[in-house]
C-alpha positions in Angstrom: 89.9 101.0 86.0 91.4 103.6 83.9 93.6 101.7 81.7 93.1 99.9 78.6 94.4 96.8 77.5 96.9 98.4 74.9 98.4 100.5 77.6 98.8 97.6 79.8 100.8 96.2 76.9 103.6 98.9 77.0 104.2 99.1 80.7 108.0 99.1 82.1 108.5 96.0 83.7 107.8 95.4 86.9 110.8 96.4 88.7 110.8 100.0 87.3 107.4 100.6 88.4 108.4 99.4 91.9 110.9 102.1 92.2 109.0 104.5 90.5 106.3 104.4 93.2 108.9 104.4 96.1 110.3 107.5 94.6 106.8 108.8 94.0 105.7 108.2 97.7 109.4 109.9 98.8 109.0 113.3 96.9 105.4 113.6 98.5 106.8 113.2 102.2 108.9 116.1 100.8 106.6 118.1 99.4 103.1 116.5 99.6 100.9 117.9 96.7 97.5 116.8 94.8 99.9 115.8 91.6 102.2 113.5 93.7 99.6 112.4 95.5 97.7 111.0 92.3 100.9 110.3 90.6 101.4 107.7 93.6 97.6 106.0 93.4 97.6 105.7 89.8 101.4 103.9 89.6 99.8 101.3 92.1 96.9 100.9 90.3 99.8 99.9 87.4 101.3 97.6 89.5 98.5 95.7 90.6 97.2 95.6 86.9 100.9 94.8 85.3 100.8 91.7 83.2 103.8 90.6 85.3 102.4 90.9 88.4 101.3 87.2 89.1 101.7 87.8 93.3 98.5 87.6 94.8 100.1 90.2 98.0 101.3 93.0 95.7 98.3 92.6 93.4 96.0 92.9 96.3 98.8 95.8 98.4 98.6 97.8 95.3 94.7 97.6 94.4 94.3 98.6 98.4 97.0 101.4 98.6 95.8 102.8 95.2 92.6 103.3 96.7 94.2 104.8 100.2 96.2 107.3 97.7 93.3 107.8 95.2 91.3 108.8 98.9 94.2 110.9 99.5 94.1 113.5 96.8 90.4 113.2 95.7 89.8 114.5 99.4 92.6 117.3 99.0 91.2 118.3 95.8 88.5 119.9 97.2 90.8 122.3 99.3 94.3 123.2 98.4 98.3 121.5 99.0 99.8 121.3 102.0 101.6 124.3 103.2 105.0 123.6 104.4 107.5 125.4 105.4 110.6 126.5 103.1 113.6 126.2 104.7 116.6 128.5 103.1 
């Protein structure tokens, strides 16, 4: 766990972080990099720790997909970002 306490108390509710992560997850599909990719695991590891968050299913979606993301750019780290295509 990387948060403490006191920065669990100043979270944005619930809701925001909801939509932050689905933003999150839709700029990576755009441009998939290391930042986004941590970005994404470490709002999910906020959700499932938010004070607010008494559903046992999100609790336990976001502790698993946190992990899945964390995976995601841990692995990556070692090598570099995707190279995509530009399109102009």
């Amino acid at each position: 766990m990387r948060y403490q306490d006191e920065a669990l108390e100043e979270l944005p509710k619930l809701e925001v972080l909801i939509g932050s992560v689905c933003f999150l997850m839709t700029r990576y599909s755009l441009n998939p990099t290391n930042e986004l990719a941590r970005a994404v695991s470490e709002h999910f590891e906020l959700l499932y720790l938010h004070p607010d968050c008494h559903s046992p299913v999100l609790q336990d979606v976001g502790q698993r997909l946190a992990k899945q993301w964390e995976m995601l750019w841990s692995t990556r780290s070692a090598g570099s970002d995707i190279e995509r295509p530009h399109l102009h």
